[in-house]
C-alpha positions as semicolon CSV with decimal commas, in nm:
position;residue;x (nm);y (nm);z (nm)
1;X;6,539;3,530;15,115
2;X;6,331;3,799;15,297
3;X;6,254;3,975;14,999
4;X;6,104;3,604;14,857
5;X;5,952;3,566;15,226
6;X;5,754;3,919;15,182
7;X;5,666;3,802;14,835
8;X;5,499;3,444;14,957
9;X;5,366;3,689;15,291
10;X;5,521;3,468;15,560
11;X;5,833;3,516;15,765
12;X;6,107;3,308;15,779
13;X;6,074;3,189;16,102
14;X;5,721;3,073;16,042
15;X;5,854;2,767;15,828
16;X;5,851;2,406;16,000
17;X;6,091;2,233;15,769
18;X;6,285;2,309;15,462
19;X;6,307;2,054;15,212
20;X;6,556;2,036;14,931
21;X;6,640;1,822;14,612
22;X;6,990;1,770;14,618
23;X;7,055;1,674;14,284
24;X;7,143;1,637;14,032
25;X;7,234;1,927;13,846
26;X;7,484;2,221;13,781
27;X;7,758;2,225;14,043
28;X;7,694;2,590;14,161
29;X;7,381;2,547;14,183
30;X;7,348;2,245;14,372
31;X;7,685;2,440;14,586
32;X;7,478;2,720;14,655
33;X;7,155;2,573;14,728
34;X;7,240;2,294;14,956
35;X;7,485;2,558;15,166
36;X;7,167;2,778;15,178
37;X;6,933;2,526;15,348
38;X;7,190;2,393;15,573
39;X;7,305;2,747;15,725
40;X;6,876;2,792;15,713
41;X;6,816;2,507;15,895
42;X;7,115;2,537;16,133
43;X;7,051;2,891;16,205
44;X;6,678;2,846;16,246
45;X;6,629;2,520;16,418
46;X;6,410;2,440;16,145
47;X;6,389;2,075;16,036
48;X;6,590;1,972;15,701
49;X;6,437;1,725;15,432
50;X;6,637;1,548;15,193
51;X;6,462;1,299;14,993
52;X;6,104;1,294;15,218
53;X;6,331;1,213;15,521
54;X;6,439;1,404;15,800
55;X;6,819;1,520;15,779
56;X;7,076;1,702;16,008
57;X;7,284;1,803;15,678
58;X;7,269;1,788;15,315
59;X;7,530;1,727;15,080
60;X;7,512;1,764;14,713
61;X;7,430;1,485;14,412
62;X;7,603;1,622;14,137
63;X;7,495;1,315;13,946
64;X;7,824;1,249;13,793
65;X;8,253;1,294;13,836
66;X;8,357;1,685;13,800
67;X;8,459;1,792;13,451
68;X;8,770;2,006;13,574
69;X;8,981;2,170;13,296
70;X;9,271;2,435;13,364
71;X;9,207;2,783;13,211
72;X;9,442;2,829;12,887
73;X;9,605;3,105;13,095
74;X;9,730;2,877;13,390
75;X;9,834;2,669;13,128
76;X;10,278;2,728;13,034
77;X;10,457;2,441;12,822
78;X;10,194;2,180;12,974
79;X;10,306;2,238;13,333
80;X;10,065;2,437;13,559
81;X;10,216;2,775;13,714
């Protein structure tokens, strides 16, 4: 973040509200992005956006159920060890 901050030339604390698009989209994505502008905002003080409205936390839209398969690996005469 600070090296994107030196990039734009503005400092982190400068910023009045972070906004995000929850979703929908790639799970870690979404994960790692939402997580980030929460702790931001939390940490900062800084207001959160969420779909043009003012938010105290974000959670994802992943848009659809998980697709969760077991690795091969995990996998020993169809019982999970």
């Amino acid at each position: 973040m600070q090296v994107l901050a030196r990039r734009a030339r503005i400092q982190l604390l400068d910023a009045q509200r972070i906004a995000i698009i929850p979703g929908p989209g790639r799970f870690s994505v979404l994960r790692s992005g939402v997580v980030l502008a929460n702790a931001l905002s939390w940490a900062s003080g800084v207001q959160l956006q969420s779909h043009g409205r003012s938010v105290r936390i974000v959670r994802p839209e992943y848009g659809r159920e998980p697709h969760i398969q077991i690795p091969q690996s995990v996998r020993v005469d169809n019982e999970m060890r």
